[in-house]
C-alpha positions as CSV (number, residue, x, y, z in Angstrom):
1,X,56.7,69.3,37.0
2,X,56.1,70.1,40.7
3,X,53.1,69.1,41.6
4,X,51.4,71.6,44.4
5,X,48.4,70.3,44.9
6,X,46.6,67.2,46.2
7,X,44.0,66.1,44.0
8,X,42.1,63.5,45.7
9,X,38.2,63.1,46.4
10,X,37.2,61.9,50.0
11,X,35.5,58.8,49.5
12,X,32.9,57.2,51.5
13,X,34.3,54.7,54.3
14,X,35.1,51.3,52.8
15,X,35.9,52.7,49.4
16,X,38.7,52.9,47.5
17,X,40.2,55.0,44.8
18,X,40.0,51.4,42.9
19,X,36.8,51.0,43.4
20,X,36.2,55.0,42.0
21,X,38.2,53.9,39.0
22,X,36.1,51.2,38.2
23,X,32.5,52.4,38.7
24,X,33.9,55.7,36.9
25,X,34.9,53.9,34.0
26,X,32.5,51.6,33.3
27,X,29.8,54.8,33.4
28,X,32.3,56.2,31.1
29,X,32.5,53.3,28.8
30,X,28.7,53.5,28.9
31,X,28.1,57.0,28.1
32,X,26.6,57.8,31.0
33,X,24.6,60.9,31.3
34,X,26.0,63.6,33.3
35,X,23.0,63.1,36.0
36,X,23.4,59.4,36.3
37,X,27.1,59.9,36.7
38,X,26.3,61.9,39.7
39,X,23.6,59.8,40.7
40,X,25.7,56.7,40.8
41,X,28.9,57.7,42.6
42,X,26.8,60.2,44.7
43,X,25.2,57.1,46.2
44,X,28.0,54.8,45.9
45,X,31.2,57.2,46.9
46,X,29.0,59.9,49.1
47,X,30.2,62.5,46.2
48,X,28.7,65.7,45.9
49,X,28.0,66.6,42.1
50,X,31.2,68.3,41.8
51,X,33.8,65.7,43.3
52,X,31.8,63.2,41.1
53,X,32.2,65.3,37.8
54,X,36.0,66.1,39.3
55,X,36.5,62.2,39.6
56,X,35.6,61.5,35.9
57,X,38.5,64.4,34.9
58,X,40.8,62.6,36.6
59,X,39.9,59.5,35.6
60,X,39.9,60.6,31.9
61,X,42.7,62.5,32.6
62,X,44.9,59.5,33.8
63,X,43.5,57.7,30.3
64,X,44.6,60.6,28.3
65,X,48.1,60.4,30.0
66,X,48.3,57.0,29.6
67,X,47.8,57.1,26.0
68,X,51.1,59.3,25.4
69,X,52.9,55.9,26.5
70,X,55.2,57.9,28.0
71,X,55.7,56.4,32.1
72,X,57.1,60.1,32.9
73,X,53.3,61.3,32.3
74,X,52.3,59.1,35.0
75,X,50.5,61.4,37.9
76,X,51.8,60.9,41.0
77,X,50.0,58.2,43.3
78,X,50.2,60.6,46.3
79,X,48.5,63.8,45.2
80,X,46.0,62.6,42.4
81,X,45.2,58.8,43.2
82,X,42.4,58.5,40.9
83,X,44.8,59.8,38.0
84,X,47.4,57.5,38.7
85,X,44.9,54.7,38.9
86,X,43.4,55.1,35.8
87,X,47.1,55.7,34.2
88,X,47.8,52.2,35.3
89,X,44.3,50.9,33.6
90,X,45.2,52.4,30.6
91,X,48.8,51.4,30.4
92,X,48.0,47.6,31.3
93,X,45.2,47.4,28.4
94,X,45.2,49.9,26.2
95,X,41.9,48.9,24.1
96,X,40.0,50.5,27.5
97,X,41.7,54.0,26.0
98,X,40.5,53.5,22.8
99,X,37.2,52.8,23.8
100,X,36.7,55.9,25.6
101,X,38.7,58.2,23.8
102,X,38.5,56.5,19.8
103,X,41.0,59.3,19.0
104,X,43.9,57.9,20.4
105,X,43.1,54.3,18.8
106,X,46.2,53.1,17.2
């Protein structure tokens, strides 16, 4: 797959895509209401309410990816960073998937 476009979410200064990952997931792993997702990496990240809503896709989306087991689903570091961080959360402890996403629990 050619990937065509870059997916990443400007961060505030002093952040990293690290540091999205893990605030995303533990609202995720919380069931966070949409508002309080917003609210929290608005505040934390400087995300408007639609790169914060885009960050938990990607971060889901990496989880997803991750669950196939498959390293050729891996997204590419370079043009969706908070996919590819998340793909390596999921792959180095799987149990995070299967608390988010019970469906994929072996």
């Amino acid at each position: 797959m050619e990937w065509t476009e870059d997916l990443s979410i400007p961060l505030a200064q002093g952040r990293t895509v690290a540091d999205l990952v893990d605030v995303t997931l533990s609202l995720m792993l919380r069931n966070a209401s949409e508002e309080e997702v917003e609210g929290v990496l608005g505040a934390e990240f400087g995300l408007s309410a639609d790169d914060a809503e885009f960050a938990c896709e990607r971060t889901g989306g990496g989880l997803v990816r991750a669950a196939t087991r498959n390293p050729q689903n891996c997204p590419p570091a370079d043009k969706d960073p908070v996919a590819w961080e998340s793909f390596q959360r999921g792959v180095r402890d799987p149990s995070l998937i299967a608390r988010i996403y019970p469906q994929f629990a072996s």
